[in-house]
N, C-alpha and C positions, 0 to 999 in steps of 0.2 A: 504494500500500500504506500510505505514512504516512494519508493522509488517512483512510484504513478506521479503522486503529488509531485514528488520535484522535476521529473519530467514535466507535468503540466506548468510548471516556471517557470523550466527554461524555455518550454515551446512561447510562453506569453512575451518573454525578453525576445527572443529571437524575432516575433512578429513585429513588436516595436520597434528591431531594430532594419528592418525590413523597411519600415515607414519611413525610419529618418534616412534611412539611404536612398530611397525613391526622394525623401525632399530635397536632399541634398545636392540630386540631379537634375533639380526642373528652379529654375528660374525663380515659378509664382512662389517659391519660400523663402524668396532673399527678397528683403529692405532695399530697396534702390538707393535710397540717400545713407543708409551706415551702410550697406553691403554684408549684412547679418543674414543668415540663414539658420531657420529653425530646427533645420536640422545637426546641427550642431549642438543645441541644448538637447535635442533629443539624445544624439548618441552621449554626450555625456553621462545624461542619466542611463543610458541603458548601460552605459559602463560598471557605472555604481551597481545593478541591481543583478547584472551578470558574475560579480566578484560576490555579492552577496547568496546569490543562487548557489554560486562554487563550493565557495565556504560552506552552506549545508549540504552541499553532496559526497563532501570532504568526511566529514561524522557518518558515526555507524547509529544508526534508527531503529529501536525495538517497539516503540510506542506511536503509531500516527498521531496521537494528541500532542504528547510531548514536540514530535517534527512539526505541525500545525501551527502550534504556538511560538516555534519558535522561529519561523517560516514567517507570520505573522509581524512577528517583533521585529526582525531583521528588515520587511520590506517597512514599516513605518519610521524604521531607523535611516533609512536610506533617504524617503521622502524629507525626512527634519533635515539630515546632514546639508541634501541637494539643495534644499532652500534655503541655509544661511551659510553657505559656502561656494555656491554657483548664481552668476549671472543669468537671470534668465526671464526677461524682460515680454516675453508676452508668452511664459508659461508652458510655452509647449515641450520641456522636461518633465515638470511635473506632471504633466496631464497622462505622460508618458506611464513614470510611475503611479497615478494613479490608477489607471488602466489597468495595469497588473493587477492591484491592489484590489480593486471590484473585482476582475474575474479570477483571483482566490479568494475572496470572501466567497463568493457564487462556487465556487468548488467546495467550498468547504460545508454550505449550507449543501452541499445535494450530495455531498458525503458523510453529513452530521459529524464533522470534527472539532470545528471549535467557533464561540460566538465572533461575531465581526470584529475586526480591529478597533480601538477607539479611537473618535475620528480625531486626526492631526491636530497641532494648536496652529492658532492662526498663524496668515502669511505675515510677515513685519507690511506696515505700513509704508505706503512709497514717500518719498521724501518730498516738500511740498515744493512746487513749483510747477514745471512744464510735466501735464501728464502723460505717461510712455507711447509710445505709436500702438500698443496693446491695447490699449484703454482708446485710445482714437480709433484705430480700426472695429473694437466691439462697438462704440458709439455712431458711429459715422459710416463703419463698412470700408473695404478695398477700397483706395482711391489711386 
């Protein structure tokens, strides 16, 4: 059963990282004016969550709760780390990791192993001034 589950990780990292390498390729994911592409925050984070996936593959597993929980711990650990040690100005890292993060909760609910992760503490507030092209594009849309 552990091996299932952590299979089910890394297939989720792998798809994510699948995404930021198709953004990585196409154009509409870069910034025209910084020359940012999102997929860069992406693969970042899939960095972080593929060394954390490792690391429990690394351990030997007699308990699926126990693996669960700690499967659990490791991805909200990554999400805290990636947000106050990474740039990552319209989010699509995190979203990365959250992604995982929903569909192992969803495995876990339809494997009955262990309740949902609790949810994150907030993101730090943006610094006040000019709001990020992330907050202009959710308000405004692609321009």
């Amino acid at each position: 059963m552990t091996d299932d589950m952590l299979g089910f990780l890394e297939g989720q990292v792998e798809a994510q990282a699948n995404i930021a390498m198709a953004h990585l390729t196409d154009s509409h994911w870069t910034d025209l004016s910084s020359g940012r592409n999102v997929g860069k925050d992406e693969l970042r984070a899939v960095a972080l969550l593929s060394a954390a996936v490792h690391q429990l593959q690394a351990l030997e597993w007699s308990d699926p709760q126990e693996c669960a929980r700690a499967a659990a711990s490791a991805l909200q650990s990554v999400r805290e780390d990636h947000r106050r040690r990474h740039d990552d100005p319209d989010g699509y890292g995190d979203a990365s990791i959250r992604t995982v993060i929903e569909a192992f909760d969803a495995y876990c609910d339809e494997h009955e192993l262990v309740p949902r992760a609790p949810p994150p503490a907030p993101a730090p507030a943006p610094a006040p001034g000019r709001p990020s092209r992330g907050v202009l594009r959710q308000l405004f849309g692609r321009r």
